[in-house]
N, C-alpha and C positions, 0 to 999 in steps of 0.2 A: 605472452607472459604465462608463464608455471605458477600455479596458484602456491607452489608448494618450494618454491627458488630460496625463500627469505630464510628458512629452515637452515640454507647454507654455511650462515653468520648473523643467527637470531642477536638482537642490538639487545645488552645488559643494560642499558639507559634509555629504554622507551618500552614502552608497553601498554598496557588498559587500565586503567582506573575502572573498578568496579565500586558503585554506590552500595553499601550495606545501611540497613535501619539504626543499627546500634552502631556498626564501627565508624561511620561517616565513607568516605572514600578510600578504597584499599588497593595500591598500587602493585601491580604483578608485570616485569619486567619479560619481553619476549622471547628471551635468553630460559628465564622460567617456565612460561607457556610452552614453551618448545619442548622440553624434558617432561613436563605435565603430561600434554599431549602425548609422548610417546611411550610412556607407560602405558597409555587409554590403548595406542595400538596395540601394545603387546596384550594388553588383555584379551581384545578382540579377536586376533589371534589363537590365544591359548583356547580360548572357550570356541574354537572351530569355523570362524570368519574366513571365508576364501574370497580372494580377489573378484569384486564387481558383484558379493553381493550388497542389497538394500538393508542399513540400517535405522531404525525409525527413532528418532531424538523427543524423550518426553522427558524433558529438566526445563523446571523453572526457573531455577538459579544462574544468574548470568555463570558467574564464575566458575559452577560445573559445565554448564553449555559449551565455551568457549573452549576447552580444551578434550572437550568427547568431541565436539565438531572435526574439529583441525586434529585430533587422532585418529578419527575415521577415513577422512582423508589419507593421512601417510598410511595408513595401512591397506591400500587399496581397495578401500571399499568406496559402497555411496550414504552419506549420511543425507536424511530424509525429516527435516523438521517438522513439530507437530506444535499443534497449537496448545497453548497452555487452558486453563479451566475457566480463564478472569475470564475470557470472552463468551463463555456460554454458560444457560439458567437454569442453574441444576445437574447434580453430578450423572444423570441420568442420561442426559442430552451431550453431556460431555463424552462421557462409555460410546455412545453412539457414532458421534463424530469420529473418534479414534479408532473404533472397529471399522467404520465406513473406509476410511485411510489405509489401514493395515490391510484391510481384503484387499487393494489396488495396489498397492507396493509391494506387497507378500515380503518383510524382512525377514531375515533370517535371524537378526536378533533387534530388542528393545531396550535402548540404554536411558534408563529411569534413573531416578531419586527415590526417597523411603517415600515421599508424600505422593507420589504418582504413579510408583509402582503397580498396587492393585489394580489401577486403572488399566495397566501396561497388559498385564498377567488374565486377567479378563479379558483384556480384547483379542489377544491371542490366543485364549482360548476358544471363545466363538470362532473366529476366521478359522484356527487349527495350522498355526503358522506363527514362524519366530518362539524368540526365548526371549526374556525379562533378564537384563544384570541391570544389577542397582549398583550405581557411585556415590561411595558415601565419603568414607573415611581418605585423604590421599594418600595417606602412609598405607593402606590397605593393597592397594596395588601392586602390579609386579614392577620389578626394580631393573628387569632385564630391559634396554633399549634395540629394539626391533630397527635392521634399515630402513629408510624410507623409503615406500614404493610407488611406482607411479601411481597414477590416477587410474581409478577405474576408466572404463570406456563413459560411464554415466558417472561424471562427476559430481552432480548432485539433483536428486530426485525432489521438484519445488512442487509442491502443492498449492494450486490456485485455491483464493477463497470460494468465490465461484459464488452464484447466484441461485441456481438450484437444485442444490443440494445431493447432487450426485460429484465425486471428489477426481479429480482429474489432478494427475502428477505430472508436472512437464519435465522432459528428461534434456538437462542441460550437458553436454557435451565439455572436458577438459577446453577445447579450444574457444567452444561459445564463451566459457567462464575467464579464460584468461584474455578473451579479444573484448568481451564485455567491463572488465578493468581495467583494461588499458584504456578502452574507449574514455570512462569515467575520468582516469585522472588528466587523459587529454583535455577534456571540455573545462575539468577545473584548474587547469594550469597548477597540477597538484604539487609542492616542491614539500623537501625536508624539515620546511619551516612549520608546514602545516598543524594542525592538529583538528579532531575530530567529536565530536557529540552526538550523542542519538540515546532516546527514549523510546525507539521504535522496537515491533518484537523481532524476534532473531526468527519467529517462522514465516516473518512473511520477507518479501523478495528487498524492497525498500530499503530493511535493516538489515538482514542478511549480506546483501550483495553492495549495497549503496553506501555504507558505512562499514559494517563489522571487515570486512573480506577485503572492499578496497584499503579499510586503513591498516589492518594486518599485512597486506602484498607489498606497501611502503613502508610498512615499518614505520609510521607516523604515531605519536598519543591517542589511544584511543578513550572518551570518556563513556563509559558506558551506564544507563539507567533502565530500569521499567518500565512499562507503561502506565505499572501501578505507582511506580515514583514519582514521576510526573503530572500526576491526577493529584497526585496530594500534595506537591509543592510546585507546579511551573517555577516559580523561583527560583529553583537549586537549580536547572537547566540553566536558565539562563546565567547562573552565576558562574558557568563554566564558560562562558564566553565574557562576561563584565567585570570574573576577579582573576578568570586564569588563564583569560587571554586566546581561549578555543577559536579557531580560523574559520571552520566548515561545520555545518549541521544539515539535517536535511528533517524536514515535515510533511503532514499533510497540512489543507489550509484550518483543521480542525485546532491543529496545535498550535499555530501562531492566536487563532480566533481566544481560543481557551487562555493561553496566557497573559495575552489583552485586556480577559475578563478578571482575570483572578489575580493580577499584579498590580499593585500599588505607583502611582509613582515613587510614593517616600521607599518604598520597599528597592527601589533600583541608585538612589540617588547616591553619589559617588561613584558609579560603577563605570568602568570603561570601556564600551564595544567598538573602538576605532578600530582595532585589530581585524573584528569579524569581515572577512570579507566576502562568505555564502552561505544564503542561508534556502537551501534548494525546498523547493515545494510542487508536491503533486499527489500522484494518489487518489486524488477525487477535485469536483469543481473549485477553482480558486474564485474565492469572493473579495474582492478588491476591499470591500469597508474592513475586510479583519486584517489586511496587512498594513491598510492605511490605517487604523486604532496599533496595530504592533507598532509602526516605524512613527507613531505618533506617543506613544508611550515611551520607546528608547530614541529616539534622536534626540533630543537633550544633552542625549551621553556618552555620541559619537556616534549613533547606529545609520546608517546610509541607507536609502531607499534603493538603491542598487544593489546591496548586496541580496535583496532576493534575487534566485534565480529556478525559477517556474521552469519545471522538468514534465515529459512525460515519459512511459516506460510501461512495461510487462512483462509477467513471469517468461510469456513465450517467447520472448526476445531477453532474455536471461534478465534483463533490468531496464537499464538509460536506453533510450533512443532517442529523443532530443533534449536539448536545452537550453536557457538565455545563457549565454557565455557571460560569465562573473566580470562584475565592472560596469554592466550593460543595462538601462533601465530598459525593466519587460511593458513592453507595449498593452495594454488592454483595450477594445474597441467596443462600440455598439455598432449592431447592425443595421440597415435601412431595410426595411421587409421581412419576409419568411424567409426561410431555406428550401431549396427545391434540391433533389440529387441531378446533378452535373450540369446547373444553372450559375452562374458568377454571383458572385456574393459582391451586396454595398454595404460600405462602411459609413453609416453616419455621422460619429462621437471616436472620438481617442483621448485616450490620457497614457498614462504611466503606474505601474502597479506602485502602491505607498505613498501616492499624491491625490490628492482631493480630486475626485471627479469631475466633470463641467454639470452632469445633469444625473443628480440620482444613484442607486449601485445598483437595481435590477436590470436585466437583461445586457451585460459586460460579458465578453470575452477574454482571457488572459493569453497572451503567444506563451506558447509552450519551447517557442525556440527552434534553431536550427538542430539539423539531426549530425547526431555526435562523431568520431572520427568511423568510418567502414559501414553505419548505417546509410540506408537507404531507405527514405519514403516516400511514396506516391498517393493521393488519390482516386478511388475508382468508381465507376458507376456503376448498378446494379448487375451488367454485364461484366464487370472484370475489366473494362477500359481506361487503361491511363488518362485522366480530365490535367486539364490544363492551370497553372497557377492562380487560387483565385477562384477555384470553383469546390462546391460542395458534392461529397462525397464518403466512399467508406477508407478508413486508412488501411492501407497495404504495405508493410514490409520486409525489405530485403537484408542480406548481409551477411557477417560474418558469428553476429551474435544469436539470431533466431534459430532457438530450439530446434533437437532434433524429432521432437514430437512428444504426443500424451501418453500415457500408460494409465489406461483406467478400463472398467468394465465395459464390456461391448457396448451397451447400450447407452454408457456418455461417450465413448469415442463422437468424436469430432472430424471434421475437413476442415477447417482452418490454417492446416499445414498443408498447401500445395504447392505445384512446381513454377507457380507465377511469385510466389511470397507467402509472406503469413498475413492472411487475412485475421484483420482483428477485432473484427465487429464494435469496433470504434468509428463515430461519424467525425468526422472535421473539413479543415481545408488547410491549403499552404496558402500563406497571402505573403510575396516576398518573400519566399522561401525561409519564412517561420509558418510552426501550425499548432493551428486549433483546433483545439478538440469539444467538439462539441457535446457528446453524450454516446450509450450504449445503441446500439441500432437498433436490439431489440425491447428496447424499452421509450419507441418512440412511435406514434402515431403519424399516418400521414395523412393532413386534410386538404382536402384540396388544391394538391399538389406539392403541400408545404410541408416539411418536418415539423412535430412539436416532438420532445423530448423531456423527460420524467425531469433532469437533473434541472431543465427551463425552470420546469412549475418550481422546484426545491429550492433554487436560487432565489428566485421572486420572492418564498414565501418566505424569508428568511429578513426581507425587508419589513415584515409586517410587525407591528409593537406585539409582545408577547409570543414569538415564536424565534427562539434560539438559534442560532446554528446548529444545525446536527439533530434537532430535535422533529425532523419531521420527517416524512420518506413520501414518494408517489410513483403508483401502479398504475402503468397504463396500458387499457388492450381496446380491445372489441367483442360484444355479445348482442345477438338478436337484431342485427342490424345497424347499432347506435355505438361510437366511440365511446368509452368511459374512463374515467378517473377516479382513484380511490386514493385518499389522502389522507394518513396517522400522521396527529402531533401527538406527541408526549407532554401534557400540558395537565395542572389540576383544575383546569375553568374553560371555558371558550368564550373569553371578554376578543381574541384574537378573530372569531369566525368570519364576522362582516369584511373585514379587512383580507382577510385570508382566500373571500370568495370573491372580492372585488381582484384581486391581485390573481387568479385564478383565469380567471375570464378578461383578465389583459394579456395572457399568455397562450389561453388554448380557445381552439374558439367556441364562437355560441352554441354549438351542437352539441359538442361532449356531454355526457351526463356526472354528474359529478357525487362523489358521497365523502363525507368529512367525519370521520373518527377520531373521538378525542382517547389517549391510550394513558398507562398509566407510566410513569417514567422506566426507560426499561424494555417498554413492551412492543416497540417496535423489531420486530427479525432481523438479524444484522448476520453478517459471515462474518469468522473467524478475524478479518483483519476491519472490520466495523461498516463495513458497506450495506445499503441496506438490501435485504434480500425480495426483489420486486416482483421479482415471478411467484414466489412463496405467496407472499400479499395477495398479487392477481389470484392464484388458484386458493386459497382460503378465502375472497373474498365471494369467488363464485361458489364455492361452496356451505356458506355461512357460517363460518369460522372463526373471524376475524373476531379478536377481543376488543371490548371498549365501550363505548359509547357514539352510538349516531348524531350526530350535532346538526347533520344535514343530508339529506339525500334527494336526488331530483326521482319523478316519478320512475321514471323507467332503468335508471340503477340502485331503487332500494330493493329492489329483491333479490340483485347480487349483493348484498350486504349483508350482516348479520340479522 
């Protein structure tokens, strides 16, 4: 697939709905987007763009985004998305982030808005690379229509969030991108009927590639919002699936959590989701109580515990590598024991993701599903050896969609990309040829003999009265001999801590040391796309940095603490 084929016989009767504050939803026809966008190319063009170089994307505005995107493209460049401001504290930290960016991509230009211009135009300054055009007006552009031209060789330069804070651009290749769509709409049995929703941002890989890209390549409805729309009404998402009949969405399990909490029943009542028939999730840990409260909040009103379908995926493998194929209830299990690397995993508990659990929601695994059409996943043990189905290990993948590699400063270059696959410092296992993921490798402790893993403790602690979803983060390493654990809630009290440290030490075991900071809402470090940043944590914690308040520390980890 040609990311860039539909351009052919752009459809005058389907296109994106862009959510606006004041206009409500503003419908823009792909027939329109098309002539939009290639204006953007000729401008890029006119002001000195050659084929295959990097352009860096700072537009907040879905509805400028959307067609500077898709005009970078036919003009044979590479558009290279940035994160907008909402995700970071302070316009300070933001300048910073976008310089860090701009020094690894090196664009030759920056196509901005009036509001993020400066931002643009500073960062380019420091680095001493690229040019700042601002889109404002669209009658402002040029009227001349540019051929389309192929794809660069780097069809689009993705920026991982990344953990510590050094910015690593993965370079997606024309073919990873149109084999990684096609993969997608293989697994969702995508037809013409379809249509599409997302609140996700356009700079990270999920919405980008997982919604924006694939519903554009079919030429399907796309509904598009913010992340700030979303935060302020879940509602209005969902009413694009209960008044307008939306088929496909995709989340993390933050979003189904969040709308669970903040939606009414009366606030759904008449609405219809028999239609919906996927509502993809991943991204980060799936916590079974938030999809069993979502499919507990809409089945009333036609919503099927089926239509979740638990994905997992990476920038470096351009998006999807597996998923529950739609229709198909996602299996969730408890373990019998620890995890050892390249030991066979026991299952002791199963249910079904949006059904009542038999015992409890800590310690649940979700299948993330089989892997999508042309992907390939394996297993490996510390040595790089293919392990057997059913056993624990790091995830290795192959295929057609994994990236042709990073473009970052020497000293974040990586080997993750070698000639066995892409190693993705993802722990899991295949059980039946679905897999689970269990957490980051390097944010996981080994005790004696057994994995513990940051996302374990965050999971668990999520079951405790007064501690949110999303509202907590854990760092895990080792100093002076002794495991430790460093634990931020965003909390105004600590009525949570008994409970927090009993659920703690059911997780990790009695040796770790542990220290519990209570932080202000906010104050925990997150990347760009809201993950939290563990290693940050770790090294501000051994350095006493760490903002907050001590609620707990054991003797030999408070003076890694503040």
């Amino acid at each position: 697939m040609d990311m860039l084929d539909w351009l052919e016989n752009p459809a005058p009767d389907r296109g994106v709905n862009f959510f606006d504050t004041d206009r409500g939803w503003v419908f823009r026809p792909y027939s329109e987007l098309a002539v939009q966008a290639a204006r953007i190319a000729a401008l890029l063009v006119r002001e000195g763009g050659r084929r295959g170089d990097v352009v860096s994307l700072l537009l907040g505005d879905m509805e400028s985004f959307v067609p500077a995107f898709l005009g970078t493209m036919m003009a044979g460049l590479t558009p290279s998305p940035i994160a907008s401001p909402v995700a970071f504290e302070g316009a300070e930290h933001y300048l910073a982030h976008v310089t860090g960016i701009v020094r690894v991509a090196r664009p030759a230009l920056l196509l901005s808005d009036e509001v993020l211009a400066p931002t643009a135009r500073r960062a380019a300054e420091q680095v001493g690379t690229g040019r700042t055009l601002v889109i404002g007006d669209p009658a402002a552009l040029p009227e001349e229509i540019i051929p389309v031209q192929r794809q660069a060789d780097i069809a689009l330069l993705q920026f991982t969030s990344g953990s510590s804070g050094k910015p690593k651009g993965v370079m997606v290749s024309p073919e990873n991108l149109g084999a990684n769509v096609s993969a997608i709409h293989g697994w969702l049995g995508l037809t013409s009927d379809d249509s599409c929703s997302s609140w996700l941002p356009m700079y990270h890989d999920m919405g980008l590639v997982g919604t924006f890209l694939g519903s554009v390549a079919a030429q399907i409805n796309l509904w598009l919002m913010t992340p700030v729309d979303f935060i302020r009404s879940p509602l209005r998402w969902l009413e694009c699936h209960g008044l307008n009949g939306v088929t496909i969405t995709t989340a993390p399990n933050f979003g189904y959590s969040y709308a669970a909490r903040r939606v009414r029943p009366d606030d759904v009542a008449g609405m219809d989701f028999s239609r919906w028939r996927v509502a993809m999730n991943g991204a980060e840990r799936i916590v079974p109580a938030a999809a069993a409260d979502f499919a507990a909040l809409l089945g009333p009103y036609g919503f099927r515990s089926t239509t979740f379908a638990p994905c997992y995926g990476l920038a470096e493998s351009t998006l999807a590598v597996t998923g529950i194929r739609p229709g198909n209830a996602a299996r969730v299990i408890r373990l019998d024991g620890g995890l050892e690397t390249g030991s066979p995993v026991k299952v002791a508990d199963e249910g079904h993701l949006g059904s009542p659990l038999p015992t409890g929601d800590s310690g649940w695994l979700t299948s993330c599903g089989t892997p999508v059409p042309g992907a390939v996943v394996e297993i490996v043990d510390e040595q790089g050896t293919a392990l057997p189905d059913g056993s624990f290990g790091e995830i290795r993948l192959g295929g057609p969609s994994v990236a042709l590699g990073y473009r970052a400063l020497e000293e974040a270059a990586s080997s993750n990309f070698t000639e066995a696959g892409l190693n993705t410092g993802d722990s899991g296992f295949l059980l039946n040829g679905e897999l689970y993921v269990v957490g980051r490798v390097g944010d996981s402790l080994k005790i004696r003999g057994r994995k513990i893993h940051a996302e374990d403790v965050e999971a668990a602690l999520t079951t405790v009265p007064g501690i949110p979803v999303g509202r907590c983060a854990v760092a895990l390493g080792g100093g002076e001999g002794a495991h430790q654990a460093v634990v931020l809630v965003e909390s105004a009290n600590a009525d949570w801590l008994d409970g927090a440290l009993a659920v703690i030490r059911s997780v990790a075991d009695a040796s770790v040391e542990v220290t519990v900071l209570r932080v202000q809402r906010g104050g925990i470090p997150r990347t760009s796309s809201g993950k939290p940043r563990r290693r940050l944590i770790w090294s501000q914690a051994q350095e006493h940095a760490l903002p907050g308040d001590v609620v707990h520390s054991t003797a030999a980890a408070r003076e890694a603490a503040v």
